[in-house]
N, C-alpha and C positions, 0 to 999 in steps of 0.2 A: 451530560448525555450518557445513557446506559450503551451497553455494546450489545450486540443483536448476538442473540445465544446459538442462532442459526449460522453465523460465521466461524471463522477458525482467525486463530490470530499469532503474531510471532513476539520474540520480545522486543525487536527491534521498530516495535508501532504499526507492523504493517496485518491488514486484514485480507481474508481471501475468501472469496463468496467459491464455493467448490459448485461444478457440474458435471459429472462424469468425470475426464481426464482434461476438461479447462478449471479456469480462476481468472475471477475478477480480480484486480489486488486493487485494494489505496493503503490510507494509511488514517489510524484512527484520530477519535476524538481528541484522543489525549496529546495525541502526537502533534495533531494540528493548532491545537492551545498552546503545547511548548513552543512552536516554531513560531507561533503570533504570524502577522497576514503575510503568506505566502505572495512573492511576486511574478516567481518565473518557476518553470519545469523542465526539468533534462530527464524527459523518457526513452525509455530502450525502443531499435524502432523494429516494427512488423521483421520476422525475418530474423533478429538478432535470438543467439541462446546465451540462457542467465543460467546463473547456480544460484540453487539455496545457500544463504546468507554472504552472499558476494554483493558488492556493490551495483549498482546497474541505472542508476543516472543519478538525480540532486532536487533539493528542492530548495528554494534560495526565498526569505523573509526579510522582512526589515531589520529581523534581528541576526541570520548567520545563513550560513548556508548549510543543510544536513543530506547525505547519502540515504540514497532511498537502496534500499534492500532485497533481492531476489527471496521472495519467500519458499519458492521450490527451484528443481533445477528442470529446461523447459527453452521452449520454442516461444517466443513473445507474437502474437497473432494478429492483435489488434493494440491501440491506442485510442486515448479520452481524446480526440481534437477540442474539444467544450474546453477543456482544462488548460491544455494548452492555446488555448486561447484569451481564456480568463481562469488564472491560478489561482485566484479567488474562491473558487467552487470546492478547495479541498476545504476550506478553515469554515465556510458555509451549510456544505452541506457532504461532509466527511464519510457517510455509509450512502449516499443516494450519487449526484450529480458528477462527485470529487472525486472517484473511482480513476484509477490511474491506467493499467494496463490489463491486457488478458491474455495468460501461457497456457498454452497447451504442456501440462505437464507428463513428467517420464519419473520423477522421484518427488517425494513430498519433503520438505525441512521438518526443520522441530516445529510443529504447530500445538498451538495449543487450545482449549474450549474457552468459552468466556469467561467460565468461574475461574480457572486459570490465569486468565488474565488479567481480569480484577484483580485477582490476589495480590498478581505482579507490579502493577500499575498505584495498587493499595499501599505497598511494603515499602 
């Protein structure tokens, strides 16, 4: 699966659909291949603030459990219920359905463009 050139992405897997001073965040293709089927989610809730590149809940596979990542630092708005309901949606459909949270952000992390992160992902 290619990554939408339209997104911004971190090194840490995760992507962010930018709109003015929100973001959508999940976490990419690549990310959700290494993790194999996702079974559960530990999202930040409405109300909580995240920092760029701090932890800020988990996402637990049949193979480990990995740290999901604040890609900016921010006021968390909303939550995927979909997702958390069926965690399945990230490793299915990782840039559409599988979208994890939305921050209203105050500072942007290290983001990076697509080609960017091909490179990263590539190397």
């Amino acid at each position: 699966m290619s990554n939408p050139t339209e997104l911004k992405y971190t090194a840490e897997h995760e992507w962010l659909a930018v709109d003015g001073d929100t973001a959508r965040v999940g976490v990419t293709a690549f990310a959700a291949d290494a993790l194999g089927d996702v079974v559960y989610v530990d999202l930040p809730t409405p109300g909580d603030t995240v920092t760029a590149g701090e932890a800020c809940g988990e996402l637990e596979s049949t193979k480990s459990v990995s740290d999901l990542y604040a890609p900016v630092t921010g006021e968390v708005v909303a939550v995927n219920e979909a997702v958390d309901a069926d965690p399945s949606l990230v490793n299915s459909d990782p840039f559409g359905e599988g979208w994890l949270f939305v921050v209203r952000f105050t500072e942007p992390g290290d983001l990076l463009d697509a080609a960017a992160y091909d490179a990263l992902v590539a190397g």
